[in-house]
N, C-alpha and C positions, 0 to 999 in steps of 0.2 A: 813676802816679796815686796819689795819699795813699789811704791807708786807716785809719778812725777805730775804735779797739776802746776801748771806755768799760770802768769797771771800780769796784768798791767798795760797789757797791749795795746790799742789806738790808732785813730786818725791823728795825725798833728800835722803842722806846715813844718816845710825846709827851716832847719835854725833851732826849732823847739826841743823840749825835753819829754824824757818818760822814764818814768821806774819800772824797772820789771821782777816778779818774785817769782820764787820757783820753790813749792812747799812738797817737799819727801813726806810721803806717808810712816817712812822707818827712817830708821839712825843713818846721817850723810858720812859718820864720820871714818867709817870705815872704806868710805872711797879716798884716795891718797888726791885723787884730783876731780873736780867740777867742773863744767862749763857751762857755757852757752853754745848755740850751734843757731842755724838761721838756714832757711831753703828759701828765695827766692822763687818766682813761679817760672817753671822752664831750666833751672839751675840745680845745681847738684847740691845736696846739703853743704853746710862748711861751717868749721869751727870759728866762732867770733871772741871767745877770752877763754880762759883757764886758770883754774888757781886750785892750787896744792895744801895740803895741810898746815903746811908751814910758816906762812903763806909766801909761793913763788908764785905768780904772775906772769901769763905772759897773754898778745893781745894780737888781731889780725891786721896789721899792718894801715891798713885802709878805716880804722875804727881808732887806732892810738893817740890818747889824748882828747878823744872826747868819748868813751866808754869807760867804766869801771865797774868790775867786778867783786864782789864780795860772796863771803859765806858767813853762815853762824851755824855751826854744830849742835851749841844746843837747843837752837827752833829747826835744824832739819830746811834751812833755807837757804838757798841761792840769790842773788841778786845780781843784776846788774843795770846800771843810772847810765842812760843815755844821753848824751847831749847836742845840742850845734846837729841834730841829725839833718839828714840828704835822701833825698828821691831814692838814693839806689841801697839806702839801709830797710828800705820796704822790702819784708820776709816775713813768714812763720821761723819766730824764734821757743826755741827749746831747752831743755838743757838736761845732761844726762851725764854721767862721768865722763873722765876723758884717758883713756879712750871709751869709749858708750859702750854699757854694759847692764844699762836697766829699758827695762819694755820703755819703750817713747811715751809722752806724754800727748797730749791732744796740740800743745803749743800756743802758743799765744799773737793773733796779725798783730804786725807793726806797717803802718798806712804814712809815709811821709810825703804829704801833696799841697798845695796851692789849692 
């Protein structure tokens, strides 16, 4: 059974960057699509990008243009490069197929504060 360990997460101020990795203990490649996801504290989880084998793309509105997504199948790894972040991109971010179909991961805090 895959096992998700997220990884990259931080304090940073408004404006800053981070990389985030998400390493499958088994083969990604036979998920047709990845993402990220992110729960806020008090908020319902929610999806933050997606990408497909092929690779389709697509991104949560509020994030497009300064998030990007990546995979590599043959390291079994997710990514996604944050940028230009904001106060209200602070969550525990995750990432599991999309639609989610592997045990969750522990997640990774992302801290955007002053």
């Amino acid at each position: 059974q895959v096992q998700l360990v997220e990884s990259g997460g931080g304090l940073v101020q408004p404006g800053g960057s981070l990389s985030l990795s998400c390493a499958a203990s088994g083969s990604i490649f036979g998920f047709y699509a990845m993402a990220w996801y992110r729960q806020a504290p008090g908020k319902q989880r929610e999806l933050v990008a997606s990408i497909t084998r092929d690779p389709s793309i697509s991104y949560l509105d509020s994030v497009k243009g300064r998030f990007t997504i990546s995979r590599d199948n043959s390291k079994n790894t997710v990514y996604l490069q944050m940028n230009n972040l904001k106060p209200e991109d602070t969550a525990v971010y995750y990432c599991n197929a999309d639609p989610p179909s592997i045990r969750w991961g522990q997640g990774t805090q992302v801290t955007v504060s002053s």
